[in-house]
PDBQT receptor file of N, H, CA, C and O in Angstrom, charges set to zero:
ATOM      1  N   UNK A   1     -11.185  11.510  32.895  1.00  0.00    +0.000 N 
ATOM      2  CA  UNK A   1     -12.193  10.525  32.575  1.00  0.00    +0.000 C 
ATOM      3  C   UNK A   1     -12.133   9.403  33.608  1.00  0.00    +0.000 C 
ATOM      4  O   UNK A   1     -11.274   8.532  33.473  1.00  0.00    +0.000 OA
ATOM      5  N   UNK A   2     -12.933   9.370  34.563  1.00  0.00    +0.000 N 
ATOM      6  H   UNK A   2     -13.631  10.078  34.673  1.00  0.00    +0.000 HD
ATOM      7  CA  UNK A   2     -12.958   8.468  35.575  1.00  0.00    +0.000 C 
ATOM      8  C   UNK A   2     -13.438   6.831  35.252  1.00  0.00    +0.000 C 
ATOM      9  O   UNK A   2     -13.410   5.807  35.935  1.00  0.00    +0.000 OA
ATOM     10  N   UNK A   3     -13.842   7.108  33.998  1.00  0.00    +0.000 N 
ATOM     11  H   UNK A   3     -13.864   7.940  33.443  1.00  0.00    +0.000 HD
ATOM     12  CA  UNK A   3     -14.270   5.705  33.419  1.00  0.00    +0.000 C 
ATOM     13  C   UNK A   3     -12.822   4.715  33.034  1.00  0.00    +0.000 C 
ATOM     14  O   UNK A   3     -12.834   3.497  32.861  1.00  0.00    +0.000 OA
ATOM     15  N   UNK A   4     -11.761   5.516  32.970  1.00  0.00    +0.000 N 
ATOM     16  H   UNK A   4     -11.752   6.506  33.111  1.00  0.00    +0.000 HD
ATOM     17  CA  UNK A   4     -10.500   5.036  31.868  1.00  0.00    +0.000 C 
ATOM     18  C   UNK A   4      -9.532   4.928  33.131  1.00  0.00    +0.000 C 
ATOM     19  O   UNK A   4      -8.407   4.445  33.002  1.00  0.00    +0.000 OA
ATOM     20  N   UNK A   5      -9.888   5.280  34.054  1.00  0.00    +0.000 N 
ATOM     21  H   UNK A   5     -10.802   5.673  34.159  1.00  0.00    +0.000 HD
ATOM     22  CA  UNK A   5      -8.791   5.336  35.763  1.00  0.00    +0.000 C 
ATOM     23  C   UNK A   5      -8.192   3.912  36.077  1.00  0.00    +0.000 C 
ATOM     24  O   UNK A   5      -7.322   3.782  36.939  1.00  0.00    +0.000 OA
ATOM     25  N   UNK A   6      -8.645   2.927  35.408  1.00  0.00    +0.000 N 
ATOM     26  H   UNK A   6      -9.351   3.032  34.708  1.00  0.00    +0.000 HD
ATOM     27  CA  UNK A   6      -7.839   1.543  36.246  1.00  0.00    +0.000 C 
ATOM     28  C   UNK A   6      -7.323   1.571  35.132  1.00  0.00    +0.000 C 
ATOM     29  O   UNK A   6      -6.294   0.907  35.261  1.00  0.00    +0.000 OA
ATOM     30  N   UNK A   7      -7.429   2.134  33.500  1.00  0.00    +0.000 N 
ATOM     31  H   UNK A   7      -8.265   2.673  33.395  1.00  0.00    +0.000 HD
ATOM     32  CA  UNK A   7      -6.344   1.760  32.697  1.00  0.00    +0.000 C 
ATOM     33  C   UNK A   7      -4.938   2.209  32.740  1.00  0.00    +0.000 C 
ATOM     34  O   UNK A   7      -4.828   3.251  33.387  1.00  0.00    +0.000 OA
ATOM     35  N   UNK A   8      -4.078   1.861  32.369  1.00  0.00    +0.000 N 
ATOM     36  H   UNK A   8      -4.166   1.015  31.843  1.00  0.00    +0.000 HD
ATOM     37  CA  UNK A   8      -2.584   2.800  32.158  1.00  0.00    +0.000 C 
ATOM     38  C   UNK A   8      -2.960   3.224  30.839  1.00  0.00    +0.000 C 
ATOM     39  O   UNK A   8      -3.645   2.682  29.972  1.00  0.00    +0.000 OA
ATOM     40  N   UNK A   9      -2.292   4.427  30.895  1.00  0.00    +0.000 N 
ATOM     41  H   UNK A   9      -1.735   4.867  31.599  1.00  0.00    +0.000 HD
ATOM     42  CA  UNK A   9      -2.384   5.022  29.645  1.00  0.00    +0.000 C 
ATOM     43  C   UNK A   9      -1.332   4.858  28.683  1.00  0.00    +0.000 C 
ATOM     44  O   UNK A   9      -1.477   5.295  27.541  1.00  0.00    +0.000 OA
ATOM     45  N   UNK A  10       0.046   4.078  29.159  1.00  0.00    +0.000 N 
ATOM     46  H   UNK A  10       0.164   3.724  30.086  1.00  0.00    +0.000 HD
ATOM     47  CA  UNK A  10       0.664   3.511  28.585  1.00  0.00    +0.000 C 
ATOM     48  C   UNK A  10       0.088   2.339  27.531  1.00  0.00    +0.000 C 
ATOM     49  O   UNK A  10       0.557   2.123  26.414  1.00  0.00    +0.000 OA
ATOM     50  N   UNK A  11      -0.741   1.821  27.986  1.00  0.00    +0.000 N 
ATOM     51  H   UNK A  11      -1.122   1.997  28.894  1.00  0.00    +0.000 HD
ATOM     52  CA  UNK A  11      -1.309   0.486  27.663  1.00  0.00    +0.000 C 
ATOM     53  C   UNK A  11      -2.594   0.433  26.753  1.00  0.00    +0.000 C 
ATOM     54  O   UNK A  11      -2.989  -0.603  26.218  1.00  0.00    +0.000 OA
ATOM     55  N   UNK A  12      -3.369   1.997  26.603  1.00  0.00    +0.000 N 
ATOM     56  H   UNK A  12      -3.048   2.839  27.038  1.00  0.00    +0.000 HD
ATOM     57  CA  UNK A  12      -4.152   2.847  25.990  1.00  0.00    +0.000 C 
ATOM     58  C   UNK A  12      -3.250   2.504  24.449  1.00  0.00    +0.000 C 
ATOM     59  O   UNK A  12      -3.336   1.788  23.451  1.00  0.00    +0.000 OA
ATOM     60  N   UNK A  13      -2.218   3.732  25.158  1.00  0.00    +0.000 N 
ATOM     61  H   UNK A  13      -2.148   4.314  25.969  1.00  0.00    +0.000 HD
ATOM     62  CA  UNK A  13      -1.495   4.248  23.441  1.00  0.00    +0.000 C 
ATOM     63  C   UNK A  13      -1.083   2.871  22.729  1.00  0.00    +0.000 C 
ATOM     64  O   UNK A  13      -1.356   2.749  21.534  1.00  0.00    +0.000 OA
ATOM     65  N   UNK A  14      -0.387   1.748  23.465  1.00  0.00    +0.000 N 
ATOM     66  H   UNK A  14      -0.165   1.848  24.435  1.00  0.00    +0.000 HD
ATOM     67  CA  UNK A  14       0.000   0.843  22.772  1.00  0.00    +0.000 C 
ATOM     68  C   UNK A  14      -0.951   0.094  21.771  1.00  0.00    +0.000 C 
ATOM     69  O   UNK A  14      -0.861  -0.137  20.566  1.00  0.00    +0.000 OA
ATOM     70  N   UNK A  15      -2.040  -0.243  22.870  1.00  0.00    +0.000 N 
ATOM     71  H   UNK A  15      -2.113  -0.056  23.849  1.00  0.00    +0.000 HD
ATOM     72  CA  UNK A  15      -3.114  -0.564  21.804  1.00  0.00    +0.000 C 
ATOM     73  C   UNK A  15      -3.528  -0.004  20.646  1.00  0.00    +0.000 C 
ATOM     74  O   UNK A  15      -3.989  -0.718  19.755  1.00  0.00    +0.000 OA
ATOM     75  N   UNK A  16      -3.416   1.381  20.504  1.00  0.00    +0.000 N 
ATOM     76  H   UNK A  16      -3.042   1.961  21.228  1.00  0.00    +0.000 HD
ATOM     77  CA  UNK A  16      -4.209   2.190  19.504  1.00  0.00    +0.000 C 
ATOM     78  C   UNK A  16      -3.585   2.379  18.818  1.00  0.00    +0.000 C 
ATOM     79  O   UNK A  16      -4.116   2.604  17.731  1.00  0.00    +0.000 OA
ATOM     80  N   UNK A  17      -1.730   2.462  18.857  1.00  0.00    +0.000 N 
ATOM     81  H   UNK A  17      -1.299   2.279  19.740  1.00  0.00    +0.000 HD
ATOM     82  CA  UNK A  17      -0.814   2.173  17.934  1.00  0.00    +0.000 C 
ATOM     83  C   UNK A  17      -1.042   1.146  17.428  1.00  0.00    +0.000 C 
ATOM     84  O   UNK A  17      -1.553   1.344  16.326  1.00  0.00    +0.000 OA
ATOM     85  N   UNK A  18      -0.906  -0.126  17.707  1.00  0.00    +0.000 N 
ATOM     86  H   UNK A  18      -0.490  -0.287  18.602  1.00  0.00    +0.000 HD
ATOM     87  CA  UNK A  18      -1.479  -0.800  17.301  1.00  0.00    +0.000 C 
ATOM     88  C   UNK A  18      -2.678  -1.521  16.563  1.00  0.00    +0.000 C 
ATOM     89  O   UNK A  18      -2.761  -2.582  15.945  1.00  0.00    +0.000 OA
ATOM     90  N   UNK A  19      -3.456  -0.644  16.838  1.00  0.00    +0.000 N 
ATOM     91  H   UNK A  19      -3.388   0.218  17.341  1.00  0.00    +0.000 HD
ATOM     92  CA  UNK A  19      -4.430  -1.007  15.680  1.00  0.00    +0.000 C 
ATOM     93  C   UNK A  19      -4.087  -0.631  14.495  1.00  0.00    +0.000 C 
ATOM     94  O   UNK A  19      -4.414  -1.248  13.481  1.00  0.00    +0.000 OA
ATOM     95  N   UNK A  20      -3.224   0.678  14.508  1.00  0.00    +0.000 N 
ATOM     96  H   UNK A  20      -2.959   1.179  15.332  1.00  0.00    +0.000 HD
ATOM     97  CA  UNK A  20      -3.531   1.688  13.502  1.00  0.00    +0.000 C 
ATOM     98  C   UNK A  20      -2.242   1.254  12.626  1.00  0.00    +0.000 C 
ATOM     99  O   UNK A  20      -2.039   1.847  11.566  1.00  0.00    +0.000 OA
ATOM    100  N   UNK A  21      -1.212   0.043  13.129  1.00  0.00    +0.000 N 
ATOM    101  H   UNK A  21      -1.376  -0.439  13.990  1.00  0.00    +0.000 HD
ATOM    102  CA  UNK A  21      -0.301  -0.311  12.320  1.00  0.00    +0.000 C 
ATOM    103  C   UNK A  21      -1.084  -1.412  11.601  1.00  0.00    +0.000 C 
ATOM    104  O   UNK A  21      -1.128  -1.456  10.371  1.00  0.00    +0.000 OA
ATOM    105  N   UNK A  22      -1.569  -2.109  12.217  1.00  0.00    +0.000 N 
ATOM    106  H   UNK A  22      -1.533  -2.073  13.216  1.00  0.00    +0.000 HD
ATOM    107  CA  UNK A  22      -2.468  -3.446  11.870  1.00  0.00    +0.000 C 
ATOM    108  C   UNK A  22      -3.066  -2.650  10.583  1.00  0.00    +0.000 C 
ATOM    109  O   UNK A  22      -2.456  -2.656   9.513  1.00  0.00    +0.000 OA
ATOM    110  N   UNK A  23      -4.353  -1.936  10.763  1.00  0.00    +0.000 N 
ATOM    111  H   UNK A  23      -4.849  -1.931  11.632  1.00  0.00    +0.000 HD
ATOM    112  CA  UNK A  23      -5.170  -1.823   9.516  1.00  0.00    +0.000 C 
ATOM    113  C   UNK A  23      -4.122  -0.830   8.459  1.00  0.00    +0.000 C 
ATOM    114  O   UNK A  23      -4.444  -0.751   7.274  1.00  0.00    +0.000 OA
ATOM    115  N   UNK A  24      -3.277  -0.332   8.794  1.00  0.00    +0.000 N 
ATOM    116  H   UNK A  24      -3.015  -0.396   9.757  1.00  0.00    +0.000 HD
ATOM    117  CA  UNK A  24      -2.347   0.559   8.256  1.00  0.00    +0.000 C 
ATOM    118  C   UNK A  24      -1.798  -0.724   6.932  1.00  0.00    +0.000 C 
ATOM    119  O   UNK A  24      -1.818  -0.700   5.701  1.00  0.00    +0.000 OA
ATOM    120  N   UNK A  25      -1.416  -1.583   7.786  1.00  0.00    +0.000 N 
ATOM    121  H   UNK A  25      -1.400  -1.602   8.786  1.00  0.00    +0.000 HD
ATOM    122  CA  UNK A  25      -0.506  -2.426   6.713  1.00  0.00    +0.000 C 
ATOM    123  C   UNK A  25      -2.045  -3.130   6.047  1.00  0.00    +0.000 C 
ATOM    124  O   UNK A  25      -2.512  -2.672   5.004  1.00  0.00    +0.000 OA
ATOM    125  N   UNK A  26      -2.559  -3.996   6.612  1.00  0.00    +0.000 N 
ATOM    126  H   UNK A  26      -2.179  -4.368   7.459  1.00  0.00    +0.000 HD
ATOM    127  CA  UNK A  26      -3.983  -4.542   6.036  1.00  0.00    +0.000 C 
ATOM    128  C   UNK A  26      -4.600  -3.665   4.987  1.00  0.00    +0.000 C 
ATOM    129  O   UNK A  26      -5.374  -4.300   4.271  1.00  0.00    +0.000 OA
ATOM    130  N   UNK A  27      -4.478  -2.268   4.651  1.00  0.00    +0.000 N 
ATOM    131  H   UNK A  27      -3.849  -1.752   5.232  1.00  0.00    +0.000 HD
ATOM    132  CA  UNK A  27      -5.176  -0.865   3.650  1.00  0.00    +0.000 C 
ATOM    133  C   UNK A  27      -3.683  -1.674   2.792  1.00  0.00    +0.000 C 
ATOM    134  O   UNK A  27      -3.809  -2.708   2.136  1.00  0.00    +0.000 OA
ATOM    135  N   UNK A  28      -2.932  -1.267   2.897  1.00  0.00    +0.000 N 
ATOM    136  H   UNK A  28      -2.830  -0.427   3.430  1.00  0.00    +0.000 HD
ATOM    137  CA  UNK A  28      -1.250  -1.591   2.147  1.00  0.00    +0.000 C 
ATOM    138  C   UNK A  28      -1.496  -2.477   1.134  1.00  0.00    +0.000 C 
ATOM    139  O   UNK A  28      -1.747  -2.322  -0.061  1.00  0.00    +0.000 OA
ATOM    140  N   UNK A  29      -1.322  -3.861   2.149  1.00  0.00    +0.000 N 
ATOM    141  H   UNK A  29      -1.118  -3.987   3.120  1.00  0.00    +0.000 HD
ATOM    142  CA  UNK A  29      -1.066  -5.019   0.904  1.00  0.00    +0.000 C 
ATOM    143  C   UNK A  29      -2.934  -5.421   0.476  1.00  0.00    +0.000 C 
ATOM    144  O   UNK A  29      -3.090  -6.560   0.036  1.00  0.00    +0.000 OA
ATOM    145  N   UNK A  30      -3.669  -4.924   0.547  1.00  0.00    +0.000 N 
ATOM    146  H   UNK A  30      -3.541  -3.999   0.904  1.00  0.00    +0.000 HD
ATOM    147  CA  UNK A  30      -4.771  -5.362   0.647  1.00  0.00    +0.000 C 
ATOM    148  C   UNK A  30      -5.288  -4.943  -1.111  1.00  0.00    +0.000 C 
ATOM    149  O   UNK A  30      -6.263  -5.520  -1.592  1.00  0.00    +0.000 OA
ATOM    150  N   UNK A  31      -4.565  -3.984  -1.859  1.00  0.00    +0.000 N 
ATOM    151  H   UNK A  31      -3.773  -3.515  -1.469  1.00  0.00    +0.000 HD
ATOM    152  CA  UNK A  31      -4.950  -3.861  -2.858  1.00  0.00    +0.000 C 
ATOM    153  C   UNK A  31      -4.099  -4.128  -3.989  1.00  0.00    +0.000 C 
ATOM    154  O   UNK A  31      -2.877  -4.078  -3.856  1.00  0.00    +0.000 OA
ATOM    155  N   UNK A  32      -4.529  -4.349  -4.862  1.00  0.00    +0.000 N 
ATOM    156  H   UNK A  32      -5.522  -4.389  -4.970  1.00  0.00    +0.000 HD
ATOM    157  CA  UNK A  32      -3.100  -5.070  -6.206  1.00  0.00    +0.000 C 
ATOM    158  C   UNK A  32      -3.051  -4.038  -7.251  1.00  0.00    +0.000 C 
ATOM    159  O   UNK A  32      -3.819  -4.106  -8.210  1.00  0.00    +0.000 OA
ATOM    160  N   UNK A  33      -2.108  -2.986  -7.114  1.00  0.00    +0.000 N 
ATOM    161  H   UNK A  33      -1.484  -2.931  -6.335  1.00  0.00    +0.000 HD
ATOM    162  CA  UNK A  33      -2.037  -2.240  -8.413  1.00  0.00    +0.000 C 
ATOM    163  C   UNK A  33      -1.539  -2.586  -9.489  1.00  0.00    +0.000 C 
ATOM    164  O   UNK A  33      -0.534  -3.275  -9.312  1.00  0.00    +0.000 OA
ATOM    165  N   UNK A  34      -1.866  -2.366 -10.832  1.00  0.00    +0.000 N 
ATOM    166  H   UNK A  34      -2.682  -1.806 -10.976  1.00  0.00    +0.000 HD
ATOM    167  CA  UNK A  34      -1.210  -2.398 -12.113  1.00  0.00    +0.000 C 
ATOM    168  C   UNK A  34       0.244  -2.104 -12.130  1.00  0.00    +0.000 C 
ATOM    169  O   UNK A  34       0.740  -1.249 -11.397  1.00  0.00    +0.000 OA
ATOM    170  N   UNK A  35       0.857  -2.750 -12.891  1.00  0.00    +0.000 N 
ATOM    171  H   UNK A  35       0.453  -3.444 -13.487  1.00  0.00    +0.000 HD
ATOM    172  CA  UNK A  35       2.327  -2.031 -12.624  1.00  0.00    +0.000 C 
ATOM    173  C   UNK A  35       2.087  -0.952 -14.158  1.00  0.00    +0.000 C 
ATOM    174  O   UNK A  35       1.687  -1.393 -15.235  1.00  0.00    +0.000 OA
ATOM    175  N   UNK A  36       2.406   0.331 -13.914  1.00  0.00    +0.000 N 
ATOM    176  H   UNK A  36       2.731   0.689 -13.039  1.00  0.00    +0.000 HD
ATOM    177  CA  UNK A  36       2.555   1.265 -14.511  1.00  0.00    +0.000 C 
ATOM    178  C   UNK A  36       3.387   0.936 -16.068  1.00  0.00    +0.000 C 
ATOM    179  O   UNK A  36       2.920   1.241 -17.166  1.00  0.00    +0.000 OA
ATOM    180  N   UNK A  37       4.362   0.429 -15.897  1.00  0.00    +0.000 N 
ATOM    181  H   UNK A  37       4.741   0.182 -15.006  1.00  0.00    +0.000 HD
ATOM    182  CA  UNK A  37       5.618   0.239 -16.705  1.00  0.00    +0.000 C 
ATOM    183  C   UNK A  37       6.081  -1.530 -16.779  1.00  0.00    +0.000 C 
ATOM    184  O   UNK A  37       6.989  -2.261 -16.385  1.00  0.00    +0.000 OA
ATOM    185  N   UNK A  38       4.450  -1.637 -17.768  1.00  0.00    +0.000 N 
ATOM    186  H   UNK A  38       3.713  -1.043 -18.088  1.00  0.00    +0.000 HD
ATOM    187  CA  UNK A  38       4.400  -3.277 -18.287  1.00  0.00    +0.000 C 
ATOM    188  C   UNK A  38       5.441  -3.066 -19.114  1.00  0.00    +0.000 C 
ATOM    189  O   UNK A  38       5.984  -1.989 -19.359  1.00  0.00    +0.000 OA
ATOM    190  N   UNK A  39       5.676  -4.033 -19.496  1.00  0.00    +0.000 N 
ATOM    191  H   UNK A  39       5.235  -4.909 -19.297  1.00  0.00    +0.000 HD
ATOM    192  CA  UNK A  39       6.534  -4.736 -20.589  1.00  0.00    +0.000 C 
ATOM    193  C   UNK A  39       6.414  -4.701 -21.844  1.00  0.00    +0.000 C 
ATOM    194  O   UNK A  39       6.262  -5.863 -22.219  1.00  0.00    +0.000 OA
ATOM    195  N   UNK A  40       6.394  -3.778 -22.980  1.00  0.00    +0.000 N 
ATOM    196  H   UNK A  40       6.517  -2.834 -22.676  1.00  0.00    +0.000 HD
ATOM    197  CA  UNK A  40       5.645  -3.868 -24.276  1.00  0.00    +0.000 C 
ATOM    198  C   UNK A  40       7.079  -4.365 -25.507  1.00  0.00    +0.000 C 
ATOM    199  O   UNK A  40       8.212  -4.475 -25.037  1.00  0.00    +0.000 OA
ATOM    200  N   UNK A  41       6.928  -4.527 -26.473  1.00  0.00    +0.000 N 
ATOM    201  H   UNK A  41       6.008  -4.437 -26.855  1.00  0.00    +0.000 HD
ATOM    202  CA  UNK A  41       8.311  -4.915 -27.467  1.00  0.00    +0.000 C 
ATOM    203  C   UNK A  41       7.769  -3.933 -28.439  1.00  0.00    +0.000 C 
ATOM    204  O   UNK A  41       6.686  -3.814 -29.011  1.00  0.00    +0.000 OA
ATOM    205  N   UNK A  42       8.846  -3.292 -28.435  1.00  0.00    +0.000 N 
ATOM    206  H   UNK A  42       9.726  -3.389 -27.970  1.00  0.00    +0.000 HD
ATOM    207  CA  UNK A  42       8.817  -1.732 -29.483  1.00  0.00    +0.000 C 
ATOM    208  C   UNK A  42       8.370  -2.491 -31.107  1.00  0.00    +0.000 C 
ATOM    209  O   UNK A  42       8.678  -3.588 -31.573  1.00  0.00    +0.000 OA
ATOM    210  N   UNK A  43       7.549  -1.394 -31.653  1.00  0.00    +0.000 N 
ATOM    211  H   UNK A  43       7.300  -0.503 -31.274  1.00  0.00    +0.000 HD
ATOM    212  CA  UNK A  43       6.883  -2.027 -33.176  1.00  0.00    +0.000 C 
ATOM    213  C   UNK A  43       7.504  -0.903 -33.609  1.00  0.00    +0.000 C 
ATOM    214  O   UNK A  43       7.412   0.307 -33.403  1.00  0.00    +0.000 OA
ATOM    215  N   UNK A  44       8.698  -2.229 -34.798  1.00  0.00    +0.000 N 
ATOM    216  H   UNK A  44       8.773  -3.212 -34.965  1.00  0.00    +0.000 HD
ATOM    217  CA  UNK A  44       9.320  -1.078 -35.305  1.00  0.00    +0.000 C 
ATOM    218  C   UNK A  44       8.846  -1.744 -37.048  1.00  0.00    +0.000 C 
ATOM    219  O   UNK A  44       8.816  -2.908 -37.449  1.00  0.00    +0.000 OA
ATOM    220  N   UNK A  45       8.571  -0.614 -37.671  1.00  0.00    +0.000 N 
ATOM    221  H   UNK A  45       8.596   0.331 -37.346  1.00  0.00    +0.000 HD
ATOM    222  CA  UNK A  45       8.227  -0.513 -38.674  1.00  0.00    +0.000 C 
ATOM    223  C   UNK A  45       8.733  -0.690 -39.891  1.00  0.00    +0.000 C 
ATOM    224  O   UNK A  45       8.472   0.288 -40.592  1.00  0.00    +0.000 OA
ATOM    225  N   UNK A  46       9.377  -1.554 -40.484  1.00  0.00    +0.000 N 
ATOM    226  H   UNK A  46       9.588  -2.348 -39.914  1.00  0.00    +0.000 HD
ATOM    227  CA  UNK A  46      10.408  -1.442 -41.862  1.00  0.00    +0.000 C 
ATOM    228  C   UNK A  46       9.677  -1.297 -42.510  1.00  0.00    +0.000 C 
ATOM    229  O   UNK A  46       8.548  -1.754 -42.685  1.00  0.00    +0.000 OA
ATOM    230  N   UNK A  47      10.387  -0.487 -43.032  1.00  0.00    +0.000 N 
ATOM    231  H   UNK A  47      11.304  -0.115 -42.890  1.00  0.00    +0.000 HD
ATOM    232  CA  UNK A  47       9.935   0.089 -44.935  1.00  0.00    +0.000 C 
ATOM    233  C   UNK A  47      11.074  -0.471 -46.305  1.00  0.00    +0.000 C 
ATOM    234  O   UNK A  47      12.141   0.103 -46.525  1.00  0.00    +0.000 OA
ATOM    235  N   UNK A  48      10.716  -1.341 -46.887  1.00  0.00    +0.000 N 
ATOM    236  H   UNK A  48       9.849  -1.807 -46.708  1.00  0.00    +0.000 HD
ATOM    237  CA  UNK A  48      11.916  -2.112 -48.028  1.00  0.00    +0.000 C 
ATOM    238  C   UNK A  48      11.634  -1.209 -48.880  1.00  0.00    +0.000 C 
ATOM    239  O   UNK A  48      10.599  -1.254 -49.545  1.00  0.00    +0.000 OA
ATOM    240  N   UNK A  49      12.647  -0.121 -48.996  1.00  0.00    +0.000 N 
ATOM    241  H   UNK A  49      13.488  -0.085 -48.456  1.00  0.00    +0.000 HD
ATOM    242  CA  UNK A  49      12.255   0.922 -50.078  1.00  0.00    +0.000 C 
ATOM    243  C   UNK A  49      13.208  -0.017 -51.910  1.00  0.00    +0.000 C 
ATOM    244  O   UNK A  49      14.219  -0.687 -52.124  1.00  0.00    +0.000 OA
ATOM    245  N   UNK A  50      12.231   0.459 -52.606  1.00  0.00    +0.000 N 
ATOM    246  H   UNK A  50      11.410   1.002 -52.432  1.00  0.00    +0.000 HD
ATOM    247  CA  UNK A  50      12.751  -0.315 -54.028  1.00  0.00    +0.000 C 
ATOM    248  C   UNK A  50      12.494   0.688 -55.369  1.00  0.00    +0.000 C 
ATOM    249  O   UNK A  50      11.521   1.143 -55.970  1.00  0.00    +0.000 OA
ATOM    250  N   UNK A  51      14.150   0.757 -55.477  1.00  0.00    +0.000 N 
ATOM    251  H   UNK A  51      14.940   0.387 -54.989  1.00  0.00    +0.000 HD
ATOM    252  CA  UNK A  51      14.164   2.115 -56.563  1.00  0.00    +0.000 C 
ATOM    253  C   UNK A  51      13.495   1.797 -57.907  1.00  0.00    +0.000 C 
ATOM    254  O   UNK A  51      13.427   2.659 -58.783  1.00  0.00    +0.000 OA
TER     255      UNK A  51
Protein backbone atom coordinates (compact mmCIF):
# COMPACT_ATOMS: atom_id res chain seq x y z
CA UNK A 1 0.00 0.00 0.00
CA UNK A 2 1.93 2.94 -1.21
CA UNK A 3 -0.44 5.27 0.51
CA UNK A 4 0.78 3.90 4.21
CA UNK A 5 4.86 4.03 2.97
CA UNK A 6 6.01 7.09 5.18
CA UNK A 7 4.20 5.30 8.08
CA UNK A 8 6.12 2.72 10.36
CA UNK A 9 4.20 0.01 10.84
CA UNK A 10 5.39 -0.21 14.19
CA UNK A 11 3.56 2.97 14.90
CA UNK A 12 0.36 1.59 12.82
CA UNK A 13 0.01 -1.41 15.34
CA UNK A 14 0.60 0.76 18.37
CA UNK A 15 -2.06 2.97 17.56
CA UNK A 16 -4.65 0.38 16.80
CA UNK A 17 -3.71 -1.42 19.94
CA UNK A 18 -4.49 1.26 21.32
CA UNK A 19 -7.60 2.18 20.40
CA UNK A 20 -8.84 -1.14 20.92
CA UNK A 21 -7.61 -1.04 24.70
CA UNK A 22 -9.19 2.44 25.06
CA UNK A 23 -12.79 1.47 23.83
CA UNK A 24 -12.09 -2.10 25.24
CA UNK A 25 -11.97 -0.68 28.80
CA UNK A 26 -14.60 2.38 27.93
CA UNK A 27 -17.37 -1.00 26.70
CA UNK A 28 -16.01 -2.38 30.50
CA UNK A 29 -16.70 0.18 33.01
CA UNK A 30 -19.23 1.91 30.88
CA UNK A 31 -22.12 -0.31 32.03
CA UNK A 32 -23.47 -0.94 35.75
CA UNK A 33 -24.64 -4.45 36.32
CA UNK A 34 -26.96 -5.68 39.06
CA UNK A 35 -25.14 -7.57 41.50
CA UNK A 36 -26.60 -11.06 41.11
CA UNK A 37 -26.31 -12.02 44.89
CA UNK A 38 -28.14 -8.91 46.71
CA UNK A 39 -28.50 -9.15 50.14
CA UNK A 40 -31.95 -10.57 51.23
CA UNK A 41 -32.68 -11.63 55.32
CA UNK A 42 -34.06 -15.17 55.25
CA UNK A 43 -38.13 -15.16 56.22
CA UNK A 44 -38.27 -17.57 58.58
CA UNK A 45 -41.59 -18.56 59.51
CA UNK A 46 -42.63 -19.53 63.22
CA UNK A 47 -45.37 -21.53 63.91
CA UNK A 48 -46.41 -21.28 68.06
CA UNK A 49 -47.91 -24.63 67.96
CA UNK A 50 -50.59 -24.86 71.15
CA UNK A 51 -51.77 -28.25 72.34
Amino acid sequence: MPQMAPLSWLNLFISFVMMFMIMSTLNYFSFNYDNFYKITSKKTHKLNWKW
